[in-house]
N, C-alpha and C positions, 0 to 999 in steps of 0.2 A: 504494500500500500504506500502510496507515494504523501509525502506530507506537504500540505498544505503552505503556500506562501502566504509569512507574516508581515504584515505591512505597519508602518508605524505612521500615524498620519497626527499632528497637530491642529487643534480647533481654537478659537478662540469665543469665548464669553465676552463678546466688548460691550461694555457697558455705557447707556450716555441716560442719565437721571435715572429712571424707574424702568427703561427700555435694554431689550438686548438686540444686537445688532444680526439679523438672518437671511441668507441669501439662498436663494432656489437657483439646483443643479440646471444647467446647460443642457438642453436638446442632444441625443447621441453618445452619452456617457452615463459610465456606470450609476445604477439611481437617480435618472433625468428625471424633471420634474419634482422633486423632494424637496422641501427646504431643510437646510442644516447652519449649525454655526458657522462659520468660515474657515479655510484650514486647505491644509492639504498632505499630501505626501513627503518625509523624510527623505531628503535626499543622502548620498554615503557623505560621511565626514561633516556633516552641518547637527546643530545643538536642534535638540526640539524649540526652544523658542528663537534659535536664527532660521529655522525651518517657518515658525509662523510667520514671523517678521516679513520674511521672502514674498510667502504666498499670499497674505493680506495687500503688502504692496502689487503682486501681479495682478490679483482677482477684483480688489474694491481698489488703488491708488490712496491707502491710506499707512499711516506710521502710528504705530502704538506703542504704550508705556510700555514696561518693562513688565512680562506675563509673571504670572504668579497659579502656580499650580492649582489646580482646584479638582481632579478628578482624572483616574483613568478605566479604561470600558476596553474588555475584551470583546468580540462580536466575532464569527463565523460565518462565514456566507460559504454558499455552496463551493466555490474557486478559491476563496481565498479565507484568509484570517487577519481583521484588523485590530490592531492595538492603538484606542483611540486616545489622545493625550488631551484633555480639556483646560485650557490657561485663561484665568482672569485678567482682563487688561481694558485701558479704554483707547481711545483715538488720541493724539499728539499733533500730530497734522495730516492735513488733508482731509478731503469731505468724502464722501461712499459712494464709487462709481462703478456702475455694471461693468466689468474689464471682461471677467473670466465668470460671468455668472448671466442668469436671465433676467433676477430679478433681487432686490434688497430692499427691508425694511426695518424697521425699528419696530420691538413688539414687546410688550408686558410680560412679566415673568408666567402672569395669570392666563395673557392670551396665546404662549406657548402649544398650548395643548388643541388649538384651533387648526394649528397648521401639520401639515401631513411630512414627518421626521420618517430616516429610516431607521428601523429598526433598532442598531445600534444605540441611537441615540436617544433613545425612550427612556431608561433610566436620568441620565443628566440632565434630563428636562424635568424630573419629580426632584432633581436634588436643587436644581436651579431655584424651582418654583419654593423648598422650604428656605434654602439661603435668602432670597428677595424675601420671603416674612421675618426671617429674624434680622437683617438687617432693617427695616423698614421697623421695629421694637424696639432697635438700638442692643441689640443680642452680639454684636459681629461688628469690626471697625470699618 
C-alpha cells in the first residue's frame, strides 16, 4: 500500500474588528468553489509563517503582522493528506484583492458557519467561533 502525500499548507485567521478575512477557491482546482481562510502550500526550505506571508501576498496583495499560532488540523482526503497550520494575524498593509482567488470577504466569527468550508476546516471554524466569544468577554488579550 502506497502512502499517502503529506502536504503542509498554512492559513491564516486575519482579523480586522469582529471580522475574519475569507476567500473562495478559484474555478479548476482542488475544492473550487469552497470558501477557506487564506493560505497555501509549504514550499521546501520556507518557515510556515514565510510560507503564509508569501501566499497572502500572491492570492489577496496584502502584508500581515507577525502570525501567531492558533491551531493545527490533520484532514485526509482521498489522494492526499493535509496538515493544516492555522496563524492568527491581521493586515499591515495593503487592502484584499482577488489575485489568486474568486472571491473575499470579511465575515463574523458567528456568520462563519453560513459559508460552505471544506471539510478540513470545520473544526477551526467551532474553535474560531469560541475564541471571538471569549475575546469579545475580555477572556483572551
Amino acid at each position: 500500500m502506497t502512502e499517502k502525500p503529506r502536504i503542509q499548507v498554512a492559513a491564516g485567521l486575519i482579523q480586522q474588528g469582529d471580522g475574519y478575512l475569507i476567500t473562495k477557491r478559484k474555478a479548476g482546482v482542488h475544492l473550487e468553489g469552497f470558501w477557506e481562510f487564506p493560505g497555501g502550500k509549504r514550499e521546501p526550505g520556507e518557515s510556515l509563517e514565510e510560507c503564509l506571508a508569501r501566499e497572502l501576498k500572491e492570492e489577496l496583495d496584502i502584508c500581515i503582522t507577525p502570525p501567531t499560532p492558533f491551531h493545527v488540523i490533520t484532514h485526509d482526503y482521498p489522494d492526499k493528506s493535509v496538515e493544516l497550520h492555522f496563524f492568527l494575524c491581521s493586515i499591515r498593509g495593503g487592502s484584499p484583492q482577488a489575485l489568486d482567488c474568486d472571491d473575499w470577504r470579511w465575515v463574523s466569527a458567528e456568520d462563519l458557519a453560513r459559508y460552505t468550508f471544506p471539510p478540513a476546516d470545520q473544526p477551526v471554524i467551532l474553535l474560531v467561533q469560541q475564541y471571538a466569544k471569549q475575546k469579545a468577554s475580555g477572556m483572551t488579550s
